[in-house]
C-alpha positions, -999 to +999 in steps of 0.1 A: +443+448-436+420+479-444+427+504-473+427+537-455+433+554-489+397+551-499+377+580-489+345+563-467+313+566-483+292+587-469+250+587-460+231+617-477+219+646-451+247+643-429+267+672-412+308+665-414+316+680-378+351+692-394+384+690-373+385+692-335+415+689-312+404+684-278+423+700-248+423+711-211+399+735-220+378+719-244+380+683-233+348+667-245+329+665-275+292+648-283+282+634-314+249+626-334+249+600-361+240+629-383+276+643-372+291+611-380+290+585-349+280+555-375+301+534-395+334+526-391+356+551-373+392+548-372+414+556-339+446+563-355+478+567-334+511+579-346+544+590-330+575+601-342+605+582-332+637+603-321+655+574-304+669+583-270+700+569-252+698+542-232+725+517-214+760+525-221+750+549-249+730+529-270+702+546-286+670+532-276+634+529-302+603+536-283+577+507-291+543+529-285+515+506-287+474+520-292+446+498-272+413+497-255+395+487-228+356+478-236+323+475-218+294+465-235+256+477-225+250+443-209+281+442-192+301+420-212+339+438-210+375+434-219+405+448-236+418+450-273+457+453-273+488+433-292+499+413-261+479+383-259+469+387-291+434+404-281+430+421-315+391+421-308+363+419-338+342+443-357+309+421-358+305+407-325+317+422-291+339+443-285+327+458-319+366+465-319+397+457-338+431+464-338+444+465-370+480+448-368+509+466-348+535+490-354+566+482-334+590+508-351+568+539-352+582+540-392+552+531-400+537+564-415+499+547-409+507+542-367+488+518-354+449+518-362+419+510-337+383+500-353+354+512-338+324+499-351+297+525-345+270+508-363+267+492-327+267+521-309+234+512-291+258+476-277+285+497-263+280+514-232+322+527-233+359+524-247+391+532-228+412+543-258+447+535-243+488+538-255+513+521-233+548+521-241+560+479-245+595+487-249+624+511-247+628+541-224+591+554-207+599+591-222+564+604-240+578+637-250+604+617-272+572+600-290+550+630-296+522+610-299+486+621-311+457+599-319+432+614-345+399+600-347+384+598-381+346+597-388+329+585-417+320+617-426+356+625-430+354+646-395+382+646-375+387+650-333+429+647-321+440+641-286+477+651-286+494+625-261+507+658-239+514+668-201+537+642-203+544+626-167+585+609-168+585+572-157+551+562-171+545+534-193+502+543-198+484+574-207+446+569-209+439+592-236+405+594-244+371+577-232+344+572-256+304+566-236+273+560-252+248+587-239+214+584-247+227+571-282+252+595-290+288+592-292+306+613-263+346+616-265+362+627-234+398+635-232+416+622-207+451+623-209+462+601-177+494+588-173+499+564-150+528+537-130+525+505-137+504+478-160+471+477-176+456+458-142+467+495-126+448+512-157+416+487-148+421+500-113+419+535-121+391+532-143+370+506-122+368+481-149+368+448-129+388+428-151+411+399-143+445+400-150+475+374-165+509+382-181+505+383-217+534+387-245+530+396-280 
């Protein structure tokens, strides 16, 4: 487990790009390593849980779950997510990790993505995902937002909104390598079905077989 209290060291000369939030009209941000696309950067997602009511009445939890699908620069790809237990790694391919899994949403930390960017030049793009795994598909309910935090102690949110009714996925944000800097694209795409209809969407190529967690 990581210690996210302790404030990330930072390398001298660097500019903190501050706090973005990233919507319809500003969808996209690019990043240097001066403006913090090195290190270790944290995808953070969090939700609030207001319990809906399901079956006869009984009030339903939302289990909102954070993951990724990866493609490295010579091809290699795959997906970090709870079921299967694909947690991925820091140090090797998919220079990803997925740091344990919140089921409740009580959890005030969410659930926490890795990114290692000190491999930034491996990684050609990341699919930063949230699927719902259980309880009722209703994403206004959740209010989600994922925050990614730099090194630098920058900040860029992608609030988990135009919510579509009936949807399990979003595709929230989609993180390329161009020309060795870090671009973060919003996407905000929900979608029917499973993560082999995510792949599809996306043109990832991956083959698919039922998981659980």
């Amino acid at each position: 487990m990581i210690d996210y209290t302790r404030p990330p060291k930072q390398k001298p000369g660097g500019v903190s790009l501050g706090k973005v939030t990233l919507t319809k009209a500003a969808p996209s941000v690019s990043l240097s390593k001066a403006q913090g696309a090195r290190g270790q950067m944290r995808v953070n997602l969090n939700w609030t849980q207001r319990p809906g009511r399901g079956f006869l009445g009984k009030r339903e939890a939302v289990d909102l779950d954070l993951g990724c699908l990866w493609e490295t620069t010579d091809g290699d790809k795959g997906v970090v997510q709870a079921l299967g237990n694909s947690f991925g790694d820091l140090d090797w391919p998919p220079y990803a990790l997925l740091d344990g899994d919140d089921r409740s949403g009580a959890n005030s930390g969410g659930e926490n993505l890795i990114v290692n960017l000190d491999h930034l030049d491996e990684i050609r793009r990341v699919l930063v995902f949230a699927y719902i795994y259980d309880g009722a598909p209703n994403w206004a309910a959740a209010d989600g937002v994922v925050t990614l935090h730099l090194v630098d102690g920058g900040e860029i949110t992608v609030k988990l909104d135009d919510h579509a009714q009936d949807t399990r996925f979003c595709a929230i944000a989609m993180l390329t390598n161009q020309r060795g800097q870090l671009h973060v694209q919003r996407e905000i795409r929900y979608l029917h079905g499973d993560q082999e209809d995510l792949d599809r969407a996306y043109g990832w190529g991956l083959r698919w077989k039922a998981a659980r967690k």
